[in-house]
C-alpha positions in Angstrom: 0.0 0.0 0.0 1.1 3.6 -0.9 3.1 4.9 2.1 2.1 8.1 3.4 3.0 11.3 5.2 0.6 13.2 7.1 1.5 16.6 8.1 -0.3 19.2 10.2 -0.1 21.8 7.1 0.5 21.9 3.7 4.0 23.4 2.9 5.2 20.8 5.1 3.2 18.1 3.4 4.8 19.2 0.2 8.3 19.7 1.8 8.1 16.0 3.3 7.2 14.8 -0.6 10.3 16.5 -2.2 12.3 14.7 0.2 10.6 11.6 -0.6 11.2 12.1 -4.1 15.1 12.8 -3.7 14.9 9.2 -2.2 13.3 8.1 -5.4 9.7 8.2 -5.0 7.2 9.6 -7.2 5.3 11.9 -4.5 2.2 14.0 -4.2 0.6 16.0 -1.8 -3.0 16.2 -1.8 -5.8 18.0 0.0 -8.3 15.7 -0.7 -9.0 11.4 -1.1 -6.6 10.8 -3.9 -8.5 10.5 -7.1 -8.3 7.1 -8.8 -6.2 8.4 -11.5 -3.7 9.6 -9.4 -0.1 8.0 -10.2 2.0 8.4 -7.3 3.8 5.8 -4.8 3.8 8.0 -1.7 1.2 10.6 -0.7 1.3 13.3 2.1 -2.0 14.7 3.3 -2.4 17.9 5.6 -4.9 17.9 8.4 -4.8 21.5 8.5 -4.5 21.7 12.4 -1.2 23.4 12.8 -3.2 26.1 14.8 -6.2 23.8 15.7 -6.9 23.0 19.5 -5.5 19.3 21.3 -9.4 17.8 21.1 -9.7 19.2 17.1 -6.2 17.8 16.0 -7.3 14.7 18.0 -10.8 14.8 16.0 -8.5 15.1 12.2 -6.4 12.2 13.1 -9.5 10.1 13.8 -11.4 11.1 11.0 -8.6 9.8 8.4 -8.5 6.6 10.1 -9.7 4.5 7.1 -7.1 6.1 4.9 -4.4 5.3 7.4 -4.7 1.4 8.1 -2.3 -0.5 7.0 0.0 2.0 5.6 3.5 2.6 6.7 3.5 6.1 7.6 5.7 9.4 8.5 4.1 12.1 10.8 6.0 15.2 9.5 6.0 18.1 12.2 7.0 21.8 12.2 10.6 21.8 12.7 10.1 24.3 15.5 7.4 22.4 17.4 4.4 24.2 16.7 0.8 22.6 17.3 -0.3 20.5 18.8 1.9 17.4 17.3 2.0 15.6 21.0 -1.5 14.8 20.7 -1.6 13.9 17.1 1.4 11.2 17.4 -0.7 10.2 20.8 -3.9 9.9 18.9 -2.1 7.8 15.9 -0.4 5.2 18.4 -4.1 4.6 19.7 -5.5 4.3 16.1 -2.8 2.6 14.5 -0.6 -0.8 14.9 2.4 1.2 15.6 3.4 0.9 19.2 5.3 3.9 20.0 7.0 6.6 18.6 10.5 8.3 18.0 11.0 12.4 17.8 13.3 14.3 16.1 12.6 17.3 14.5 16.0 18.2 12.8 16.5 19.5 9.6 20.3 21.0 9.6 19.9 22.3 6.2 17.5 24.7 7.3 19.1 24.8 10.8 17.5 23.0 12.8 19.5 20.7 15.4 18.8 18.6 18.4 21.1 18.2 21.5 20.2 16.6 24.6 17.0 16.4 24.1 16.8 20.7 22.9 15.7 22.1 19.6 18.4 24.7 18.5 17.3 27.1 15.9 20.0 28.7 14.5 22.8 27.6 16.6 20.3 28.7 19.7 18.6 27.0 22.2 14.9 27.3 21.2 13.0 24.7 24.0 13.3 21.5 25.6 11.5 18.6 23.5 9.3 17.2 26.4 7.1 15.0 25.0 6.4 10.9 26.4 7.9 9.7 23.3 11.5 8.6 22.4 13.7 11.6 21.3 16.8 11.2 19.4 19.9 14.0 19.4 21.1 14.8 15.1 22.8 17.6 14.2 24.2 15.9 10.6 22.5 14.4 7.8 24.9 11.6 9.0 23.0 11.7 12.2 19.5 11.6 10.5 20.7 9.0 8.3 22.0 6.7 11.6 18.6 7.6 13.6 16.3 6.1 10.1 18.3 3.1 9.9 17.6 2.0 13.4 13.8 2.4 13.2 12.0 -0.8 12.7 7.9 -1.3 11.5 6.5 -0.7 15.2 8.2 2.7 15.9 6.2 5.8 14.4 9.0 8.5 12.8 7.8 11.6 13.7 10.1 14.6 12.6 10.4 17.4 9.5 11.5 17.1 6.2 15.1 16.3 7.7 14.6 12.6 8.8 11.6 12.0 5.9 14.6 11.8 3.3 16.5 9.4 5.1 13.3 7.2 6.3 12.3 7.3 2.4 15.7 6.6 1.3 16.8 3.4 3.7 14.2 1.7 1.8 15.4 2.5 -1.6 19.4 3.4 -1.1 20.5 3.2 -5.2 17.1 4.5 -6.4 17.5 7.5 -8.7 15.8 10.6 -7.6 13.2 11.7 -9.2 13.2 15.3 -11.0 10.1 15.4 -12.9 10.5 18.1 -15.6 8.8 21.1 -14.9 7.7 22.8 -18.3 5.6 25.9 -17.7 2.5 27.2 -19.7 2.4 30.8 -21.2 1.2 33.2 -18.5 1.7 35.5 -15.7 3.0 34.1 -12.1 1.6 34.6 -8.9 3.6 35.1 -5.9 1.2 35.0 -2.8 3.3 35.8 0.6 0.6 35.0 3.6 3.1 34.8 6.0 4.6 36.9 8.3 7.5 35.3 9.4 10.7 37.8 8.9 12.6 35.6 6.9 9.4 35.4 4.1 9.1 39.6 4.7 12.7 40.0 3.9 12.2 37.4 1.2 9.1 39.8 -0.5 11.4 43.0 -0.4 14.3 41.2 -2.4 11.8 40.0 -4.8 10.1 43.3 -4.9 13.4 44.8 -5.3 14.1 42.7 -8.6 11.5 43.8 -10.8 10.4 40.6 -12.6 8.4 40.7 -15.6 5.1 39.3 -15.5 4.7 38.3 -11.9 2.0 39.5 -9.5 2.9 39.5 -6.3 -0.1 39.3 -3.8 -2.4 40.3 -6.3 -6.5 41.3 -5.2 -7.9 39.1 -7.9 -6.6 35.5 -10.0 -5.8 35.6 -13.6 -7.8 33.4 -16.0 -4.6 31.3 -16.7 -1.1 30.9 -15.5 1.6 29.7 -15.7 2.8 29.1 -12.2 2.7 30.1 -8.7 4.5 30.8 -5.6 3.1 30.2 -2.0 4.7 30.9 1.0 2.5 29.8 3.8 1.0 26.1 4.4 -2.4 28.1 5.0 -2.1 30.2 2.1 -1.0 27.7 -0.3 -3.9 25.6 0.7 -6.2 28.1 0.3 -4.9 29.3 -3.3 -5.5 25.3 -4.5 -8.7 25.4 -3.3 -10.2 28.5 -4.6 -8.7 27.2 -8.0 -10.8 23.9 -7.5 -7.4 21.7 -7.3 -7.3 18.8 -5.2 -3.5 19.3 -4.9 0.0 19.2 -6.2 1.5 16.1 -8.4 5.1 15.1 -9.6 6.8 17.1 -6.5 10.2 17.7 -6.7 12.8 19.8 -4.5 14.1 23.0 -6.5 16.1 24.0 -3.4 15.7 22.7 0.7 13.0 23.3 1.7 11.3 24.7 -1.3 9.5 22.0 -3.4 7.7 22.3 -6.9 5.1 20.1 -8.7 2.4 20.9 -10.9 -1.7 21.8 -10.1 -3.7 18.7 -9.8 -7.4 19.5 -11.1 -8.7 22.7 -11.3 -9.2 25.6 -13.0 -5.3 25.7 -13.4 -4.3 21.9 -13.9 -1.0 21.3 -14.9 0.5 25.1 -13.8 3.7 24.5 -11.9 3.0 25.5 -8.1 5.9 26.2 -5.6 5.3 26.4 -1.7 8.0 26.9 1.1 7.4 27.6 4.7 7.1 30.9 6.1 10.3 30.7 8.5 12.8 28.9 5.5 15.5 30.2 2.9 17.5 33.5 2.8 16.3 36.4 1.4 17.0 35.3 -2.3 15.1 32.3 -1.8 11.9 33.0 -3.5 13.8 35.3 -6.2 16.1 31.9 -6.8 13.3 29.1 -6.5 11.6 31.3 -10.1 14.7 31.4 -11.6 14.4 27.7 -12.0 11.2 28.2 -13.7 11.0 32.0 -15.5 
């Protein structure tokens, strides 16, 4: 059965894919049931419940319980610990066959580290992981790599897009990655900044400051047709897809950590490429660089 990775918002849904697809899967992330026609061998679904309360994130994991069974899965977190991600691991050890679960949210490329049991952001202590799960230490993708290949078919990973590569990849190890081709369709891009994060403020001014051609950047109303757009924001990349009638993003690939592409799945703009990052990722040339990959 396809595996999955369920994530508590989109851009990490799609981050978690990319990394799955650098370990040679062909990955998707989708806000709906998958349609039929869907080719993909690994899936990440958001429950939207990054800012949701204990009993609601509780209530999301339950209500995708049919979808879950059976499937090996990877609960992707925020790599800074936000929501409530305690309750949701909790929730899927009662409504799964996995028996416990092991914690580390590391993702040095972007980073993220964990030492004795802390979360350093930065180089700097952020908070203590107390949780009643296992956590493990990784500052290296060596790390990562050492903390996947000791996991076995009863231990949940839970983590960010840091450990998801090297879960994916144990299982394949000389698989090539897959870099779906991303050809764009005539049209304008959109660029739709809904977070407020510093890093993606910064981000919007060095764009702003570049003057691109044909690119709307937080515009008050959708063209008819594009040919691609940019969402920084789990929330507001979510929110973009379903205004357009999509169900979510196919063929997802990394164009830079952190910063994964595919293309529209359904909708009014099927087959446009879409981008997403997280609010807090990338320097200030990240969103200007992640285009230049596609303009």
């Amino acid at each position: 059965m396809t595996p999955l990775i369920l994530a508590d918002d989109f851009a990490g849904a799609c981050d978690s894919a990319a990394r799955a697809a650098a370990a040679g899967y062909s990955a998707s992330a989708i806000l709906t049931p998958p349609p039929a026609s869907l080719d993909a061998d690994l899936l990440a679904v958001s429950t939207e419940t990054r800012h949701s309360s204990p009993a609601a994130a509780r209530a999301a994991i339950r209500s995708l319980e049919a979808l879950l069974r059976g499937r090996a899965l990877y609960k992707k977190i925020d790599s800074t610990l936000r929501g409530p991600w305690i309750d949701e691991v909790d929730e899927l050890l009662l409504c799964t066959d996995y028996s416990q679960a092991l914690v580390c949210p590391a993702f040095p490329d972007q980073g993220r580290t964990v030492l004795h049991g802390w979360l350093y952001v930065g180089g700097q202590p952020a908070r203590r992981i107390d949780c009643p799960f296992t956590v493990r230490d990784a500052s290296t993708e060596d790390d990562l790599a050492r903390i996947a290949a000791d996991l076995c078919s009863s231990i949940l990973p839970v983590g960010s897009a840091g450990l998801a590569f090297h879960f994916f990849r144990r299982d394949r190890p000389s698989a090539t990655p897959q870099t779906p081709a991303l050809r764009p369709q005539p049209g304008p891009w959109l660029v739709l900044i809904g977070s407020s994060h510093p890093s993606s403020r910064a981000q919007l001014q060095f764009l702003r400051d570049a003057r691109l051609p044909n690119v709307l950047i937080n515009p008050d109303s959708y063209p008819s047709s594009l040919s691609g757009a940019f969402a920084t924001g789990g929330e507001t990349a979510a929110r973009f897809l379903r205004a357009a009638g999509a169900s979510g993003i196919a063929l997802l690939r990394e164009l830079l950590p952190g910063v994964p592409a595919g293309l529209i799945l359904g909708g009014r703009y099927n087959g446009a490429v879409m981008i997403t990052k997280a609010g807090g990722f990338g320097a200030p040339d990240a969103i200007l660089r992640a285009l230049e990959f596609v303009l």
